[in-house]
ChimeraX commands (.cxc) that place a marker at each C-alpha (Angstrom):
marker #1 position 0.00,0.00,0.00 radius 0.5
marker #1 position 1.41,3.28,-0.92 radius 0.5
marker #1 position 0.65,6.58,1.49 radius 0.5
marker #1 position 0.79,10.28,0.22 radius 0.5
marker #1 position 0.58,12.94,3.29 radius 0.5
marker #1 position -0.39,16.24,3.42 radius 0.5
marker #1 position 2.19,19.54,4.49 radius 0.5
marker #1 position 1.48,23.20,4.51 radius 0.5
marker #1 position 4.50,24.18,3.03 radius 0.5
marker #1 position 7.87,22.02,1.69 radius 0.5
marker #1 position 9.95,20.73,4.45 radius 0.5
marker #1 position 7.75,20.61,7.16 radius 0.5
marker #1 position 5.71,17.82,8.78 radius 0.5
marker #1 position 2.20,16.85,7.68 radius 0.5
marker #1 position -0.32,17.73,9.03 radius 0.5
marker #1 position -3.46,15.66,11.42 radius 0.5
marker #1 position -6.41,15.17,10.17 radius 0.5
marker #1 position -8.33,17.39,12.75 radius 0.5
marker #1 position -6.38,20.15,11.11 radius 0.5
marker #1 position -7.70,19.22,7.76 radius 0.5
marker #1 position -11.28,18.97,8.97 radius 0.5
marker #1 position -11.80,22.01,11.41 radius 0.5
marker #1 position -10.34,24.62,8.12 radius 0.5
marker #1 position -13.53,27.24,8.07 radius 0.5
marker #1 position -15.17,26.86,4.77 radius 0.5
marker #1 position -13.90,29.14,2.38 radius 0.5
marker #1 position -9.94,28.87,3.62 radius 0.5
marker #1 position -7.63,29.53,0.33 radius 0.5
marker #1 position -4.41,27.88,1.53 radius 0.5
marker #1 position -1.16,25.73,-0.76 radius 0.5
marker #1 position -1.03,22.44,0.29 radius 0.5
marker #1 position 2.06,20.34,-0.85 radius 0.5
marker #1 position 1.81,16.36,-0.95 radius 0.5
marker #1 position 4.48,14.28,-0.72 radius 0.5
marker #1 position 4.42,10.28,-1.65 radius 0.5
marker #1 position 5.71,8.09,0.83 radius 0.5
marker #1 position 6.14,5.12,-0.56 radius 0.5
marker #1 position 4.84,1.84,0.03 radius 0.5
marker #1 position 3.46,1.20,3.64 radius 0.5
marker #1 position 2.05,-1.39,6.06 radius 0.5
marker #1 position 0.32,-0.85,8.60 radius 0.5
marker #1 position 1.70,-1.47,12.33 radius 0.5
marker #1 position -0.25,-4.62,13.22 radius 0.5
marker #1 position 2.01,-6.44,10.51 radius 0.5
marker #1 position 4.80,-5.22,10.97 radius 0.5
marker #1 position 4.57,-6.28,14.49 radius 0.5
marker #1 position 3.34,-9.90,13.33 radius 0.5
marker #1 position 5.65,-10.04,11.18 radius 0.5
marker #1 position 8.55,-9.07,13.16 radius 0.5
marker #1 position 7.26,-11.86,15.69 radius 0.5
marker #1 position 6.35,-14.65,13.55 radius 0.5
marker #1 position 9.98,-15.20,12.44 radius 0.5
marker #1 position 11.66,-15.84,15.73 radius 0.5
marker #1 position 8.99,-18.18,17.22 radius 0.5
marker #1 position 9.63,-20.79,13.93 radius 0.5
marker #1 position 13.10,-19.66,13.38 radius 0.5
marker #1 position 14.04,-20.94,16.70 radius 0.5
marker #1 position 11.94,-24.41,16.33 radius 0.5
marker #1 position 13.98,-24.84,13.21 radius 0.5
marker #1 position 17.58,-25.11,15.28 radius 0.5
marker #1 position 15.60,-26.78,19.12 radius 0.5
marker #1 position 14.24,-29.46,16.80 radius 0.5
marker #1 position 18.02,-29.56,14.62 radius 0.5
marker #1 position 16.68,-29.67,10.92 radius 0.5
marker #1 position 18.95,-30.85,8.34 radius 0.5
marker #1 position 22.28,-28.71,7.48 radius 0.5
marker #1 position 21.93,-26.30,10.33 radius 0.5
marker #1 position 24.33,-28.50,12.10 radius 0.5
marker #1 position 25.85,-31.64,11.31 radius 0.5
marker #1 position 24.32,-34.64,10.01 radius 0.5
marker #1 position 24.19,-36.97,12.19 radius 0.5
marker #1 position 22.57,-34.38,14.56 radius 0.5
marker #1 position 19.80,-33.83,12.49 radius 0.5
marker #1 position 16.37,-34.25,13.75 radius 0.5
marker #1 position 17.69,-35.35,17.31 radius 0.5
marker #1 position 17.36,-33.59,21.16 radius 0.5
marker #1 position 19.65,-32.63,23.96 radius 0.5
marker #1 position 20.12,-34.48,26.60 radius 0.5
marker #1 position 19.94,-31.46,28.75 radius 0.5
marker #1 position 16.58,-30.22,30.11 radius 0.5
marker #1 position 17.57,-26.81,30.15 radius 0.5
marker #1 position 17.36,-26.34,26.41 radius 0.5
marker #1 position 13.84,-27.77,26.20 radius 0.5
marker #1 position 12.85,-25.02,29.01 radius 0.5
marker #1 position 14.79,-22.60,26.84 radius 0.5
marker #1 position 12.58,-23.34,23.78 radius 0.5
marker #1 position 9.43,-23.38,26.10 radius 0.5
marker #1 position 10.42,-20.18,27.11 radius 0.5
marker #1 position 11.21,-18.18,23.93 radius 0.5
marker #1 position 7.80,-19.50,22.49 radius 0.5
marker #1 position 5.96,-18.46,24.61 radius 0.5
marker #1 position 7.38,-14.66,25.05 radius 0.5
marker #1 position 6.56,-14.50,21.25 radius 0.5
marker #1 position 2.67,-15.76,21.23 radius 0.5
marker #1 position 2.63,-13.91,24.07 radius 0.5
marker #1 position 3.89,-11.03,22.06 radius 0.5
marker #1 position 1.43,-11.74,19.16 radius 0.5
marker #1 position -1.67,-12.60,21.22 radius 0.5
marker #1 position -0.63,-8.59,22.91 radius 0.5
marker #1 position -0.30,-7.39,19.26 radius 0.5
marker #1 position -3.94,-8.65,17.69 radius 0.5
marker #1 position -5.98,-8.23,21.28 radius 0.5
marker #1 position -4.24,-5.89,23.03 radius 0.5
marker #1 position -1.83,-2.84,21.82 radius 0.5
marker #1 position -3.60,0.05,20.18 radius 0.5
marker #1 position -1.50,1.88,17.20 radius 0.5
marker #1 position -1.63,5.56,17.28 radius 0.5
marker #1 position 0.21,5.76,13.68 radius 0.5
marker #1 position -1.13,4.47,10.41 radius 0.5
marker #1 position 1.72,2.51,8.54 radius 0.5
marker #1 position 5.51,2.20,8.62 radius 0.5
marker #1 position 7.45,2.33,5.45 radius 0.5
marker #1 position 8.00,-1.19,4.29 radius 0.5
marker #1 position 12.07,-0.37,4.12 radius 0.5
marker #1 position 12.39,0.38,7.43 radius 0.5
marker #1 position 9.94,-3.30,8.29 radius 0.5
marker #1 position 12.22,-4.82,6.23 radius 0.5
marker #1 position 15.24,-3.72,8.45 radius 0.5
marker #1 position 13.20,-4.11,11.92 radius 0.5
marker #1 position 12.46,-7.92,10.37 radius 0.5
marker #1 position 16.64,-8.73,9.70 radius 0.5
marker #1 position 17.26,-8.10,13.27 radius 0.5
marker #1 position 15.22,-9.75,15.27 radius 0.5
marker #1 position 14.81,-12.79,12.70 radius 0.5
marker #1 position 19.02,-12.69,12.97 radius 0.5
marker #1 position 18.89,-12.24,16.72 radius 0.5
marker #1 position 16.34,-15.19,16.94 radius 0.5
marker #1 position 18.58,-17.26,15.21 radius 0.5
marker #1 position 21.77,-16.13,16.70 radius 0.5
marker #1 position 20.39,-17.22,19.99 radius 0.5
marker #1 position 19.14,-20.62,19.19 radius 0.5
marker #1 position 22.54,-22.12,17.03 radius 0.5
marker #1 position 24.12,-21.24,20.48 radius 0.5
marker #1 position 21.45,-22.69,22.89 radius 0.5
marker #1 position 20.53,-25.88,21.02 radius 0.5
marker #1 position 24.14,-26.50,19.47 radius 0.5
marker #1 position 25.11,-30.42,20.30 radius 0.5
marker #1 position 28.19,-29.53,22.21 radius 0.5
marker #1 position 26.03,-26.69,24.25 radius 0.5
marker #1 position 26.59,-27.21,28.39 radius 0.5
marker #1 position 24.48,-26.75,30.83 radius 0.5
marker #1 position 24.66,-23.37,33.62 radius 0.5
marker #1 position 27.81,-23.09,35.82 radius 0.5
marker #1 position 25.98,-22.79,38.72 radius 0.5
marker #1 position 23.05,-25.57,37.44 radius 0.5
marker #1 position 19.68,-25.76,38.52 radius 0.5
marker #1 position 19.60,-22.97,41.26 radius 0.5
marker #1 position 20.87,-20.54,38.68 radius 0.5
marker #1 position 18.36,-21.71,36.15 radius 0.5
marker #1 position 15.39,-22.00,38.78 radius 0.5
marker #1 position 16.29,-18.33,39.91 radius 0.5
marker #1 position 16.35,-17.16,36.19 radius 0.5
marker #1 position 12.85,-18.65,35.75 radius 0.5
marker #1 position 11.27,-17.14,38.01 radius 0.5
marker #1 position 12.57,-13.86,37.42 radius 0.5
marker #1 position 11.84,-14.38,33.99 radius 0.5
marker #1 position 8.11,-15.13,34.82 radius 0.5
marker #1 position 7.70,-12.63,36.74 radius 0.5
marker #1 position 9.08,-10.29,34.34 radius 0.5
marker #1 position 7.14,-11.30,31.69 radius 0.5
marker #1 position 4.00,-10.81,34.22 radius 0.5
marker #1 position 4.86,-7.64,34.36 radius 0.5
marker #1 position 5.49,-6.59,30.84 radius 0.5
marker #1 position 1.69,-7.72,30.24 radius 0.5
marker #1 position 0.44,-5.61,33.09 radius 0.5
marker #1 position 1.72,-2.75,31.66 radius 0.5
marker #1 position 0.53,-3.13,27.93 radius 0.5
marker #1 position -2.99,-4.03,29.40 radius 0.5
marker #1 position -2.45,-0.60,31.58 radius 0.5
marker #1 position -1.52,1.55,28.49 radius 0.5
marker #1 position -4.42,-0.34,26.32 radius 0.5
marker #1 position -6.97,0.72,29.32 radius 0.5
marker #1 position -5.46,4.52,29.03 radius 0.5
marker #1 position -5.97,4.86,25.41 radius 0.5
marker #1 position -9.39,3.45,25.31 radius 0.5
marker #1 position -10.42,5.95,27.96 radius 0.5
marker #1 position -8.98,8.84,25.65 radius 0.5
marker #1 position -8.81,7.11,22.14 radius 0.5
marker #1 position -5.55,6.36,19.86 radius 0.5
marker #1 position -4.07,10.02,20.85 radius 0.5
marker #1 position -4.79,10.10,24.35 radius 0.5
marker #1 position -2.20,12.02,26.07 radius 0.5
marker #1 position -2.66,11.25,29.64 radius 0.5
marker #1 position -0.27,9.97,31.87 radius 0.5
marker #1 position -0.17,6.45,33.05 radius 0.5
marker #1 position -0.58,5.62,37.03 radius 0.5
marker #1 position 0.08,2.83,38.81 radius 0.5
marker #1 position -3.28,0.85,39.61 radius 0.5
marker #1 position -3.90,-2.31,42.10 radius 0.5
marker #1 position -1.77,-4.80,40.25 radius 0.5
marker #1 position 1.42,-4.93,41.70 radius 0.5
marker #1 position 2.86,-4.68,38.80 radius 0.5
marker #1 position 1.89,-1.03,37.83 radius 0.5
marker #1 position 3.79,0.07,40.95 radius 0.5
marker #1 position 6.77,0.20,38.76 radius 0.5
marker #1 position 5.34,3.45,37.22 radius 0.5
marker #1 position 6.43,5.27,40.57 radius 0.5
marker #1 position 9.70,5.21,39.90 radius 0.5
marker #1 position 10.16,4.94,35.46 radius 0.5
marker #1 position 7.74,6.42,33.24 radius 0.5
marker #1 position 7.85,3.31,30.73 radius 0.5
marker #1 position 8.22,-0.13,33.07 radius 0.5
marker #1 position 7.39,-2.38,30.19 radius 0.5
marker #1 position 10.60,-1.54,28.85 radius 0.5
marker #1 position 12.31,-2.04,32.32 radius 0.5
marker #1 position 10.55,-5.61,32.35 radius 0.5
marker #1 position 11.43,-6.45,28.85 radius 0.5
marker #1 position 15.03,-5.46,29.42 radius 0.5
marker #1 position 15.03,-8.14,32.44 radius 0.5
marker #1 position 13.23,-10.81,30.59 radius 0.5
marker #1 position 16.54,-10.93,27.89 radius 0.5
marker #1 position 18.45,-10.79,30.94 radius 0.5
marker #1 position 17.90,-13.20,33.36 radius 0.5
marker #1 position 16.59,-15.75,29.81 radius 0.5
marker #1 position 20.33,-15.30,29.00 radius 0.5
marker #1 position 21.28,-15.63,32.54 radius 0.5
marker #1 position 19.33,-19.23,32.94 radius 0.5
marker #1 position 21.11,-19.83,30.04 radius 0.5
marker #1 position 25.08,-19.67,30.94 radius 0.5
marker link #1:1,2 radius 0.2
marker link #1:2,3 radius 0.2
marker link #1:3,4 radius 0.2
marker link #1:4,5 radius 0.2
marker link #1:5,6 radius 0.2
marker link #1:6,7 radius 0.2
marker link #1:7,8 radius 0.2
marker link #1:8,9 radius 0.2
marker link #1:9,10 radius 0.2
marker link #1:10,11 radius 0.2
marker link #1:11,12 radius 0.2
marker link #1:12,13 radius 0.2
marker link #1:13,14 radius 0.2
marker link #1:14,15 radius 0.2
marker link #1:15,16 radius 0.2
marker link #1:16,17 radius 0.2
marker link #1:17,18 radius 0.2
marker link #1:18,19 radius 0.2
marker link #1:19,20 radius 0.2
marker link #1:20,21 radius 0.2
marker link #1:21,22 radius 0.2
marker link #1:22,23 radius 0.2
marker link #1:23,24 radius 0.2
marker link #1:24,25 radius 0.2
marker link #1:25,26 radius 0.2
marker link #1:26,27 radius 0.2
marker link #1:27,28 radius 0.2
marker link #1:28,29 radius 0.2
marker link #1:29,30 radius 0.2
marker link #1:30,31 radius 0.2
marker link #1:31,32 radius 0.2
marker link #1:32,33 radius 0.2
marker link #1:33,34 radius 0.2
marker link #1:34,35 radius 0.2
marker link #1:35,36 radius 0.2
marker link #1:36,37 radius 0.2
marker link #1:37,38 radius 0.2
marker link #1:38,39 radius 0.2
marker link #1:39,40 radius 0.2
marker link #1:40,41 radius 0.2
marker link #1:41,42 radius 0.2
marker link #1:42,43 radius 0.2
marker link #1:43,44 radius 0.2
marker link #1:44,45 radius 0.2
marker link #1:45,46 radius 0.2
marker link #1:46,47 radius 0.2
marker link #1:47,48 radius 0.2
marker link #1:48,49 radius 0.2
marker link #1:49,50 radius 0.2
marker link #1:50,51 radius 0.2
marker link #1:51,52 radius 0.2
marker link #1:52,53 radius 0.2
marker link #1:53,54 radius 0.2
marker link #1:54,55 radius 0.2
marker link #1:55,56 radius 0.2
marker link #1:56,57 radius 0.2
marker link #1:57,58 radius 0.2
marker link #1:58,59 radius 0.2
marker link #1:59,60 radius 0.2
marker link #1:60,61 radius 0.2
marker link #1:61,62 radius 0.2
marker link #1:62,63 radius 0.2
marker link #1:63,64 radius 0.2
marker link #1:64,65 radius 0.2
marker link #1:65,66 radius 0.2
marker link #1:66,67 radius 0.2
marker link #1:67,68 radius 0.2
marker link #1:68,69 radius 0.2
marker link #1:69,70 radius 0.2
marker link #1:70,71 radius 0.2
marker link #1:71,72 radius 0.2
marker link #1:72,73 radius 0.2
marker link #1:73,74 radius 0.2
marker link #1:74,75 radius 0.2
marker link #1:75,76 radius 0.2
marker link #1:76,77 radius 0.2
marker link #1:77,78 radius 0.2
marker link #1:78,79 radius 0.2
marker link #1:79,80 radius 0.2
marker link #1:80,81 radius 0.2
marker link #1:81,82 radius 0.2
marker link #1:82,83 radius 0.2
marker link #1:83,84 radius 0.2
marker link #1:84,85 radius 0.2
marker link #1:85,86 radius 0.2
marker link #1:86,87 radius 0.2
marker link #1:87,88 radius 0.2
marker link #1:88,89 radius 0.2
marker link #1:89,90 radius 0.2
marker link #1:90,91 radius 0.2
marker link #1:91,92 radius 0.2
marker link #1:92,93 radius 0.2
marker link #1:93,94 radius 0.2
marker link #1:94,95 radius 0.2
marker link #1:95,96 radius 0.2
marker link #1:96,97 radius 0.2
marker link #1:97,98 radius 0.2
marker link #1:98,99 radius 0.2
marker link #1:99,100 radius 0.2
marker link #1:100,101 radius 0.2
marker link #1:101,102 radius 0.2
marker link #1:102,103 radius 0.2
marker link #1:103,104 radius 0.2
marker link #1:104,105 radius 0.2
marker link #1:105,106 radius 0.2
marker link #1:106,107 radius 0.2
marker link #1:107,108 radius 0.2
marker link #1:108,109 radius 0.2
marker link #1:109,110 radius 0.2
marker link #1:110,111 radius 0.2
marker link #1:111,112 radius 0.2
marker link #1:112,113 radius 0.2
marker link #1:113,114 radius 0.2
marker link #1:114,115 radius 0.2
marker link #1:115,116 radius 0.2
marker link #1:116,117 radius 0.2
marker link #1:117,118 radius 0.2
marker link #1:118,119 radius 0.2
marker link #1:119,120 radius 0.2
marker link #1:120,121 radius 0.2
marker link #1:121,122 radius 0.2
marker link #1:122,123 radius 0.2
marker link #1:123,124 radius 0.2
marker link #1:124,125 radius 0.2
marker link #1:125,126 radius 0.2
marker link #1:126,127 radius 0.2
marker link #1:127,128 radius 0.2
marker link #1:128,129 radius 0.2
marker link #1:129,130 radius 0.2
marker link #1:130,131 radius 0.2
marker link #1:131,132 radius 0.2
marker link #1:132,133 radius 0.2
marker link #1:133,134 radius 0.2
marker link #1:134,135 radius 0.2
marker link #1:135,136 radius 0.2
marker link #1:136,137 radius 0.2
marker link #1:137,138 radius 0.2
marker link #1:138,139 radius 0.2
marker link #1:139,140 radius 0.2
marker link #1:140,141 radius 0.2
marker link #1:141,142 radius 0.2
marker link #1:142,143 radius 0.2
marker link #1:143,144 radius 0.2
marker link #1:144,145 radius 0.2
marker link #1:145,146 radius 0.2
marker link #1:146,147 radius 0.2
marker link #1:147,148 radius 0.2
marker link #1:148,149 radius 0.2
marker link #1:149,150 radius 0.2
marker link #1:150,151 radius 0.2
marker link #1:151,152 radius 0.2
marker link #1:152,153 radius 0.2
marker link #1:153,154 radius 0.2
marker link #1:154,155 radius 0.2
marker link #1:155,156 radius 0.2
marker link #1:156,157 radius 0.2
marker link #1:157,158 radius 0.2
marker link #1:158,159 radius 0.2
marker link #1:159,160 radius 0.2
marker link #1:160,161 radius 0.2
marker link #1:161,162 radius 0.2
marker link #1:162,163 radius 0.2
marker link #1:163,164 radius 0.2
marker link #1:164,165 radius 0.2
marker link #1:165,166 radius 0.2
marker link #1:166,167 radius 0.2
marker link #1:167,168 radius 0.2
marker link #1:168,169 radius 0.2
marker link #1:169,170 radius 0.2
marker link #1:170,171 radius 0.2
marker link #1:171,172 radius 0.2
marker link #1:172,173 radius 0.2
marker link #1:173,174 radius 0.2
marker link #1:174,175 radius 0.2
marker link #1:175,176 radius 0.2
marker link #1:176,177 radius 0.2
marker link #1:177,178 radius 0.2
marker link #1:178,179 radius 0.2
marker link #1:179,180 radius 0.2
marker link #1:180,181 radius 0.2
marker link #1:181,182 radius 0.2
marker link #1:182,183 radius 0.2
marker link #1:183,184 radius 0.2
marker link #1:184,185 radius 0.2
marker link #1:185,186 radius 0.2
marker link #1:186,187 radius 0.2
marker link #1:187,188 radius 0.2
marker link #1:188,189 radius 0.2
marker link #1:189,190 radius 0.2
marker link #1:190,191 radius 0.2
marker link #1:191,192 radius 0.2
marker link #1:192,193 radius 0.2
marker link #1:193,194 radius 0.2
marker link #1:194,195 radius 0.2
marker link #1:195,196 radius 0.2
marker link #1:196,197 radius 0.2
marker link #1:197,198 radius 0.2
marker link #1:198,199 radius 0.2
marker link #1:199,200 radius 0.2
marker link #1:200,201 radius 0.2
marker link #1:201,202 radius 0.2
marker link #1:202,203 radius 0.2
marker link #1:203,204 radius 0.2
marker link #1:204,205 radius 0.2
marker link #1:205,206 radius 0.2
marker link #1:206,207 radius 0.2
marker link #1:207,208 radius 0.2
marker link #1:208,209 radius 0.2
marker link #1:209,210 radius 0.2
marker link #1:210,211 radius 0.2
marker link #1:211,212 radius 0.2
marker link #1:212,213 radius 0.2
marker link #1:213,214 radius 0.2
marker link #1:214,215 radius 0.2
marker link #1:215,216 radius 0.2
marker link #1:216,217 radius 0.2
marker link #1:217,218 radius 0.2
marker link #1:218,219 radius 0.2
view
């Protein structure tokens, strides 16, 4: 889908749609539009960006043929750690879908299919980064074993708990106030909200701990 905005003048950004629609009748004014290209709109991009790592990891925990050698192929480690792993990593990314199609609500249209394109590389390359490592044949378990990878669990749990309580708490903001809501989000009865006391976006601060402590379980 290609999008074409609208700007007052050359070189300046476009302009909202309320704008457009509260000009008295009558108004003689230039208005300059600009093609930007093809587009997609932000509930794909997000699927898309999240559909790759859940199956690009499945492809290395269940060792298809010629990722690593052939007499590996189509077999399972020994070590119960990398099954958790996989467990794990699957279900941060349907949990990420399942909060993309029922849950986050998009303020901006589209996002230029370049720039998907890039977003896509990186965490499909990430994904995949992560898993050769994890599920490699001659991977070992966690120095410290299973207290290190119990402790990383449940941090991990929790942390992804937490990242969920926020989205729901910005989707309940926004659907008081609509997609361009500007109020400022409080910390409500869930425990997990609390965090806003102290940063002003926790879901980040949770997400930043979930790739933590999952690499943490994982050493």
């Amino acid at each position: 889908m290609s999008k074409i905005t609208v700007l007052p003048q050359l070189a300046t950004k476009s302009l909202d749609d309320d704008v457009l629609q509260n000009l008295p009748v009558g108004t003689t004014a230039t208005m300059y539009f600009r093609d930007l290209g093809p587009q997609i709109g932000w509930t794909m991009v997000f699927l898309a960006e999240y559909i790759g790592p859940l199956f690009i990891y499945l492809l290395f925990y269940f060792r298809v043929p010629y990722i690593y050698s052939q007499q590996d192929a189509f077999t399972s480690s020994s070590n119960s750690v990398v099954t958790l792993a996989c467990a794990c990593h699957t279900c941060h990314y349907i949990k990420r879908l399942i909060e993309t199609i029922f849950v986050h609500r998009f303020s901006h249209g589209t996002m230029p299919l370049r720039t998907i394109v890039r977003n896509c590389v990186y965490y499909w390359t990430f994904s995949a980064w992560l898993a050769f490592y994890i599920n490699h044949p001659l991977y070992t378990p966690p120095s410290y074993g299973d207290m290190q990878v119990n402790y990383a669990l449940a941090i991990f749990v929790l942390c992804e708990a937490g990242n969920f309580s926020i989205h729901v708490a910005l989707n309940n903001l926004k659907a008081e106030g609509g997609t361009k809501c500007r109020k400022f989000p409080l910390p409500t009865k869930n425990p997990f909200t609390w965090l806003f006391f102290l940063v002003s976006c926790p879901n980040y601060t949770y997400e930043v701990n979930i790739s933590c402590f999952y690499d943490y379980g994982m050493l």
